[in-house]
N, C-alpha and C positions, 0 to 999 in steps of 0.2 A: 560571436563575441568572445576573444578570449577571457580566461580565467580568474581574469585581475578582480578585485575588491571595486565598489564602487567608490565613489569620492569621498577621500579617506578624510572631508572635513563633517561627509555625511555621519549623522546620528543615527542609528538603528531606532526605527519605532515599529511597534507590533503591536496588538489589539492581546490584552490580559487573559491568556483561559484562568477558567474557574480551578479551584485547587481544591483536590476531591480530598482529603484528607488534616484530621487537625495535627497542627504542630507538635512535632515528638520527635525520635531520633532520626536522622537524616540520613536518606540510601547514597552513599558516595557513587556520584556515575560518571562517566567521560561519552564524549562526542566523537566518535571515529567518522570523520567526515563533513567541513563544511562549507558547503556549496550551497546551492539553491534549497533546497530539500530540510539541509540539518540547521542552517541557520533562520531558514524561514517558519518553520515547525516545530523541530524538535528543541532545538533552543529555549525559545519562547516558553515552551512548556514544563521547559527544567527550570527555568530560572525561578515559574511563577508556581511552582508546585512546592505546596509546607513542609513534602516531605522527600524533597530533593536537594542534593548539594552537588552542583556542578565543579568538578575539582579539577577538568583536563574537558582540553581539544584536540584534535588531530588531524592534520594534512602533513602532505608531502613536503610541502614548502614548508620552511621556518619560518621568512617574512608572513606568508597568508595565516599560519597559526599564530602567529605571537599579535599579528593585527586583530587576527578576531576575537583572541584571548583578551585584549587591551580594547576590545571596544565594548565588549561584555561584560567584563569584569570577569574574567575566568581565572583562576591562581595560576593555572600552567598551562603550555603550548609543546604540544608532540611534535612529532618529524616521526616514529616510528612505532610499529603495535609495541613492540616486545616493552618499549619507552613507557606505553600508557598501561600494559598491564603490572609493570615492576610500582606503578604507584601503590603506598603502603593503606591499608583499607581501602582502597577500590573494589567496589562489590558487583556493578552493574556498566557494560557500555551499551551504546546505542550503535549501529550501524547504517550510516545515511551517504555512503561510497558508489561507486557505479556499479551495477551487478557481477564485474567481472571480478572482483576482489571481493565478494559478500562473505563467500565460502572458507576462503581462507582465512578472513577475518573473524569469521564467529566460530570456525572452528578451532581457532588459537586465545580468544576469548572464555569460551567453554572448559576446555583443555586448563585452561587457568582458574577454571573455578568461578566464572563471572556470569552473571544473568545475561541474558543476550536480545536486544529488541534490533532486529533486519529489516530495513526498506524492502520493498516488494521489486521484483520478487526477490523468493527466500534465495534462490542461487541459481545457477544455471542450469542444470541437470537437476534428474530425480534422486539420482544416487547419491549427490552432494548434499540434498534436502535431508532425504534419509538418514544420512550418515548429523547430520546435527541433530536432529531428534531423538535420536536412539543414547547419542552423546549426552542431551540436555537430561533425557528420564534416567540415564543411568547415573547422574551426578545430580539428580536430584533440583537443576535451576529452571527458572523461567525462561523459555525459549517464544518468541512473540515474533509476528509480523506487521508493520504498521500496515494496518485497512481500515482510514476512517469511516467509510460504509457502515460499518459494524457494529457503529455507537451510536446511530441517529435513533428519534425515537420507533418511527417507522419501522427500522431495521429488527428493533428488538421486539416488537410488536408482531411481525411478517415470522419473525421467527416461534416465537409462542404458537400461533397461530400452526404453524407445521407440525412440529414437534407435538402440540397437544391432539395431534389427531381431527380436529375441525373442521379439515379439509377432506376427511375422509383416507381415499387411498387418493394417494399423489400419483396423478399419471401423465403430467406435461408441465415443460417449464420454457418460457418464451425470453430471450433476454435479446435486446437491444441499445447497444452504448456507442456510443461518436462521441469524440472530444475536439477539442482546440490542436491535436498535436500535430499538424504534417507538416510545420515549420522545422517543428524540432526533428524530426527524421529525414529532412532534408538540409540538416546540420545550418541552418540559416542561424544569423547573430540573435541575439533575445530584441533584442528591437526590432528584427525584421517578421519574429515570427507573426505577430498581430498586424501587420503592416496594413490591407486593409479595412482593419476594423478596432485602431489604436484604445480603445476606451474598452475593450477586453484587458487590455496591458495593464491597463487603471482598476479596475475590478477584479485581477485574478484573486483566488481564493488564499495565496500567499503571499505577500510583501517581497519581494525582491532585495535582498542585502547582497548577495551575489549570486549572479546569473548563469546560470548551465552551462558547462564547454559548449561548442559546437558540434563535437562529438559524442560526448555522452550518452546520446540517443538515435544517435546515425550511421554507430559505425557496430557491426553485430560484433566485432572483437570484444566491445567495449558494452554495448545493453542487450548482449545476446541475438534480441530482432527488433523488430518496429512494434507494432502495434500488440502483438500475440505478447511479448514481453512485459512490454509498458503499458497496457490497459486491460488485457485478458486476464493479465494473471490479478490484477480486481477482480474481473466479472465472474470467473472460476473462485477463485476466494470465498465471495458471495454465495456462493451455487452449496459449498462446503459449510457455510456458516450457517445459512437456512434450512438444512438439510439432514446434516448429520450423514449424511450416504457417501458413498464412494464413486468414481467412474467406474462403468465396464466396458464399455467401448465408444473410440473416438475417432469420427471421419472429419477431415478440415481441406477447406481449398481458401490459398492466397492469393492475392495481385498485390507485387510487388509496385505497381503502378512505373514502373523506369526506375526505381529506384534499388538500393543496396541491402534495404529492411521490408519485412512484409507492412503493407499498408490499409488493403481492407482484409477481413479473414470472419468466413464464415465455416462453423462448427458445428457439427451432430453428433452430439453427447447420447448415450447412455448410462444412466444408473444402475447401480447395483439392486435396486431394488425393481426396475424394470421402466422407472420414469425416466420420459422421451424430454430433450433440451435440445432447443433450437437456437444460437447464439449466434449474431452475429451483430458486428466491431468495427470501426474503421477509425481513423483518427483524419480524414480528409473532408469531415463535416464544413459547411457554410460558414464563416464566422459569424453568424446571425442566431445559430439555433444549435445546440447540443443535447443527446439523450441519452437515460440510461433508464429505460422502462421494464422492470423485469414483470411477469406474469408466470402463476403459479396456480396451474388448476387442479381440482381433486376432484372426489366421485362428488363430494358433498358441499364445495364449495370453490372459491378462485379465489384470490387475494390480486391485486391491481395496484401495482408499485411504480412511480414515476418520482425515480430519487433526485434529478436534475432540479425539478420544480417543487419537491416536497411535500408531494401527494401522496395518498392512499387509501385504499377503499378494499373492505371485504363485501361477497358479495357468497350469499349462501341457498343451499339446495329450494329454500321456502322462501327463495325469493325477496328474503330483506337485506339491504345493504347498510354498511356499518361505513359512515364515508368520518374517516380519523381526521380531528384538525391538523389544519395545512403548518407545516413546516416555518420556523421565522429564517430568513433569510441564513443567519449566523448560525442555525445550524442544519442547514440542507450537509453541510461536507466537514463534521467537526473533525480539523484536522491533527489539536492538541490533543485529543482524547488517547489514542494509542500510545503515545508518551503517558500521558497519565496514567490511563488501566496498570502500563505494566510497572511504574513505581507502586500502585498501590495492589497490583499481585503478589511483588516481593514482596511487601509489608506483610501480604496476608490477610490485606484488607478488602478485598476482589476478586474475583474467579478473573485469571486469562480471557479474556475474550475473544482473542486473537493468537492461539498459542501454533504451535510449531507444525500439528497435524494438517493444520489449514492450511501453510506453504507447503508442502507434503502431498495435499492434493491438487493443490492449483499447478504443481511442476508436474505431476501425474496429466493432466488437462495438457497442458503447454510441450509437453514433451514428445506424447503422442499423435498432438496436432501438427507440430514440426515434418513429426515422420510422414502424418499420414498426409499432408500437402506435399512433399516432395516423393513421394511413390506413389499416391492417386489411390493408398487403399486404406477400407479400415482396418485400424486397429483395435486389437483385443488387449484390454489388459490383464 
């Protein structure tokens, strides 16, 4: 489907996030980027957040900015970065562009002095991730990656649980994820990609106000790769988030399936502490069933994560199991949350939950898995 806006008599509706924050001074922020992603998510979340003020948009087009500006209520419509950081107190952007412009963007953002939240992944290489982190600490801002994962309650629970030691020593980690995507890497229109199993289209987890190029996700100029790109670098994110550990070695094989991007991709991770990770990913799931089941065993216990359906269960060395109430629907995948945390990081109201180390490691993951599919060996980091 090309680019265009949907029906320009349509009225944007979106479901309210909660606004984690009371009313007080307001973080000037702008939207670099809005397509599917920034007006379906981030938007919504700026608009409805006490301590946000959306004051700027930004696409390439003038008509797509100044329509989305006038359909939002946004004061101003960009055409260009240097446009949206010369605005006078702008404090924070968001970055929701294709991954091949991230880098550029948030390191010209940075460079300006401005807090920085990056759609996933953080950029294309490690060096490019690198290189904004070191920017972010040395200027003292918020550098974030949006991972809804990160915020469910489960999420934050799976992590205590690690981190506290409960688990004993950590010696294995099971991840398996499939999504809806192989429409999109096969650059098909947003109507085609649900084609047979139309009432996913009606149900996705984000409102549709405008629909993905057909490249954005097909063509690696443009999202790097398939699957390794657009879904790994979640399940790697995760791996970092629950963890606290590092990669130390990463062996990966693809099937491209006939296609221009990789489409399933199985990983054998090592940690730096010595736990063993078995991942594996495809985005060519049934339209019927998708998963994202991590397991996390230790000397002293396992944790049993099935984030798709919003389960979870610890289960310990003496044999009792701790099974956590089940997830409500609206929040298996709270996607306003990372807009919100990192308004309410800069405030100061929040720890980062999502900060800049985590794309840091997840392009560590991604980077080396590239290599080690296209030369058959592993890699040491």
């Amino acid at each position: 489907m090309p680019e265009s806006l949907l029906d320009a008599a349509a009225t944007p509706k979106f479901p309210k996030p909660a606004s984690l924050r009371a009313p007080g001074r307001k973080i000037r922020c702008a939207l670099i980027g809005v397509g599917w992603w920034g007006t379906s998510a981030h938007m919504p979340a700026l608009l409805n957040h006490a301590g946000a003020e959306l004051v700027a948009v930004h696409a390439r087009k003038r008509d797509k900015a100044e329509k989305v500006a006038a359909d939002f209520g946004v004061p101003m419509a960009c055409t260009t970065i240097e446009e949206v950081l010369a605005i006078p107190g702008l404090e924070a952007v968001i970055i929701a562009t294709t991954p091949n412009v991230h880098f550029d963007q948030a390191r010209a953002a940075l460079e300006a002095g401005m807090h920085v939240l990056v759609e996933k992944p953080m950029t294309l290489t490690l060096a490019e991730a690198r290189q904004l982190e070191a920017l972010a600490a040395e200027k003292g801002l918020v550098l974030a990656v949006a991972c809804p994962w990160h915020f469910t309650a489960h999420g934050m629970a799976a992590r205590e649980l690690v981190r506290s030691g409960r688990l004993g020593q950590m010696k294995m980690i099971s991840v398996l994820m499939t999504n809806f995507t192989l429409g999109l890497y096969q650059g098909k229109a947003w109507n085609q990609v649900f084609e047979q199993n139309p009432d996913l289209q009606k149900s996705a987890e984000a409102e549709v106000y405008v629909p993905p190029a057909t490249n954005s996700y097909s063509d690696p100029a443009v999202a790097g790769g398939g699957q390794i790109y657009c879904q790994v670098s979640h399940a790697a994110a995760y791996l970092s988030y629950l963890t606290g550990r590092q990669p130390a070695e990463v062996f990966a094989r693809f099937d491209n399936a006939g296609m221009a991007v990789d489409i399933y991709d199985s990983l054998s991770i090592k940690l730096d502490d010595g736990t063993l990770v078995s991942m594996a990913s495809h985005g060519a799931t049934m339209l019927t069933e998708r998963h994202y089941e991590v397991r996390v065993y230790g000397t002293e216990g396992m944790i049993l994560l099935d984030l798709w359906k919003g389960k979870m269960e610890f289960h310990s060395r003496d044999c009792e199991i701790t099974r956590y109430p089940d997830l409500a629907e609206e929040e298996i995948y709270p996607l306003f949350s990372p807009t919100e945390n990192f308004i309410d990081a800069i405030a100061g109201t929040a720890p980062n939950v999502s900060p800049g180390e985590i794309g840091v490691f997840s392009m560590r993951v991604i980077e080396a898995a590239v290599a080690s599919a296209a030369t058959g060996r592993n890699v040491v980091l």
